[in-house]
N, C-alpha and C positions, 0 to 999 in steps of 0.2 A: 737122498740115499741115507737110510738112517744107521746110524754108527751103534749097535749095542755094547760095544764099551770102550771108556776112552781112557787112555793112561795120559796122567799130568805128570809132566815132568817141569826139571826147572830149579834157580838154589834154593837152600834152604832161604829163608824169610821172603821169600817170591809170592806167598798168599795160597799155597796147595794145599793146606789144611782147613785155611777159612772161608775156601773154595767148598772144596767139600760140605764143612759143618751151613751156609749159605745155600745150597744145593740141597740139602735136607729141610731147612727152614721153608725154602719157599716153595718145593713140592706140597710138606705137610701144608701150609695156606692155603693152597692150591686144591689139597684135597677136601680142607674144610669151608670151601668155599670162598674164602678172603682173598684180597686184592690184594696183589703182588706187586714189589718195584719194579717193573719191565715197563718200556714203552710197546712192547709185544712179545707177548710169549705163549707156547703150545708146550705146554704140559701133558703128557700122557697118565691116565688113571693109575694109581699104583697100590695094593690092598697092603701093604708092607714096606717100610722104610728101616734098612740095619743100616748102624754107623758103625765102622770102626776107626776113631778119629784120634788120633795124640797117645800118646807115649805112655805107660803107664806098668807100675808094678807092686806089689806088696809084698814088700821082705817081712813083714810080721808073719805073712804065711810062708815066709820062702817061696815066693814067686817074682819070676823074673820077667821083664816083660817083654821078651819073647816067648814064654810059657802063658802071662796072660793074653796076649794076641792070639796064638793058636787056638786057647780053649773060647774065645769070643770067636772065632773064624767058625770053629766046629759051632758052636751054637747058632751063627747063621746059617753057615750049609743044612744042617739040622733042622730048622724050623724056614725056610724060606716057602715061597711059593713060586709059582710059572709069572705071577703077574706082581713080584716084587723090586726093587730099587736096592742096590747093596755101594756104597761106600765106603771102601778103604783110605786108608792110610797108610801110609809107606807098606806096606804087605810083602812079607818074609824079612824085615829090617830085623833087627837084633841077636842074630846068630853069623853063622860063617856065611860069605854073600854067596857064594856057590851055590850052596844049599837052597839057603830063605830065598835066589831069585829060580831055585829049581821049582820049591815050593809055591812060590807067587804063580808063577807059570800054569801049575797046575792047576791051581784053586781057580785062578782066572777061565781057565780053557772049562773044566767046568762048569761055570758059570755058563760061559759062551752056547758051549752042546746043551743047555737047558733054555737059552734063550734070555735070560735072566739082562735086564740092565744095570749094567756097574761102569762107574768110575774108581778111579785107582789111581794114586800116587807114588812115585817109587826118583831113586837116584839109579837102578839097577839098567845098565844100557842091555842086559839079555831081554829086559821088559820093553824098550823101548824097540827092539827087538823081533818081539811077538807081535807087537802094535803094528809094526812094517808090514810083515808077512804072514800077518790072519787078517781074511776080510770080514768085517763087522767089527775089527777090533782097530780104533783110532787115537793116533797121538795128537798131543795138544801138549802147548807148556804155557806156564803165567810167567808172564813178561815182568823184568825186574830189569832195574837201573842200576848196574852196578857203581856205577858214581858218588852218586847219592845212598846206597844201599836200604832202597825203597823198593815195595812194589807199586806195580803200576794199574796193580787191578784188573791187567785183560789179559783174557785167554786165547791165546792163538791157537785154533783147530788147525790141526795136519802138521805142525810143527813140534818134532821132537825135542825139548829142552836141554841144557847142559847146565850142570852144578856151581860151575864158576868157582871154584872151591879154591882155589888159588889169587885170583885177582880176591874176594872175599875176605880172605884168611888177609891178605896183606891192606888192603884199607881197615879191616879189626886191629890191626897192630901186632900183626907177628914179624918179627923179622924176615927179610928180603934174605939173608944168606940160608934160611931156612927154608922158606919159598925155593928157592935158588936149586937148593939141595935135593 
């Protein structure tokens, strides 16, 4: 049953961005021929690989970087093809989350009625959300040890992730009555 798109969910430092940028890497090998770390893998042909990976802004032009994420988002939608690969990053992160997971939603579905394969990462549970209740569109999260506060490097399909944003915050060293609060 092939999934055309999977949202990673999961906490912050769980490995959902080097998931992605890894996912770009070894497609591109894959298209130019070179051997991949897999002890098996099916690769589908892809004529177009867009990343939109990591956090990024330029105050020297006054841009914020949820202004530069949109105008990069437009520039994929823009140039994509029917037989391309699109990779996000937190998608609609840096505005009010109402909105930006109104937005991800959109750009997502989309994608989807084009056919188009995407993975997406987000902490937004309206996306985790979407993933439930559109078919072709699947959740997955990268497992993370919050003990240790490691990733663990694997991705669990069909499992929605949670941010741990709490037990986190307090092995970082914020105060418990804070937590608490």
């Amino acid at each position: 049953d092939h999934q055309q798109i999977i949202m990673i969910t999961g906490p912050n430092m769980a490995g959902k961005s080097a998931l992605l940028r890894q996912t770009a890497l070894i497609v591109i090998m894959a298209q130019i021929g070179s051997y991949v770390p897999a002890e098996a893998a099916s690769i589908g042909i892809v004529d177009k690989v867009f990343t939109r990976v990591g956090a990024s802004d330029n105050i020297s032009l006054g841009e914020s970087t949820f202004m530069v994420e949109m105008n990069e988002a437009a520039d994929i939608l823009n140039n994509l093809s029917d037989r391309s690969l699109v990779l996000f990053d937190e998608l609609g992160a840096g505005t009010d989350p109402t909105e930006g997971a109104a937005l991800a939603i959109a750009i997502l579905s989309h994608l989807h009625k084009r056919n188009i394969r995407t993975m997406a990462t987000t902490h937004y549970s309206e996306l985790k959300i979407y993933a439930l209740s559109t078919p072709g569109v699947e959740n997955a999260c990268c497992e993370f040890d919050v003990e240790s506060l490691r990733p663990t490097y694997r991705l669990l399909i069909g499992i929605p992730g949670k941010s741990n944003a709490f037990a986190i915050s307090g092995k970082l060293g914020l105060p418990g009555y804070i937590i608490d609060d």
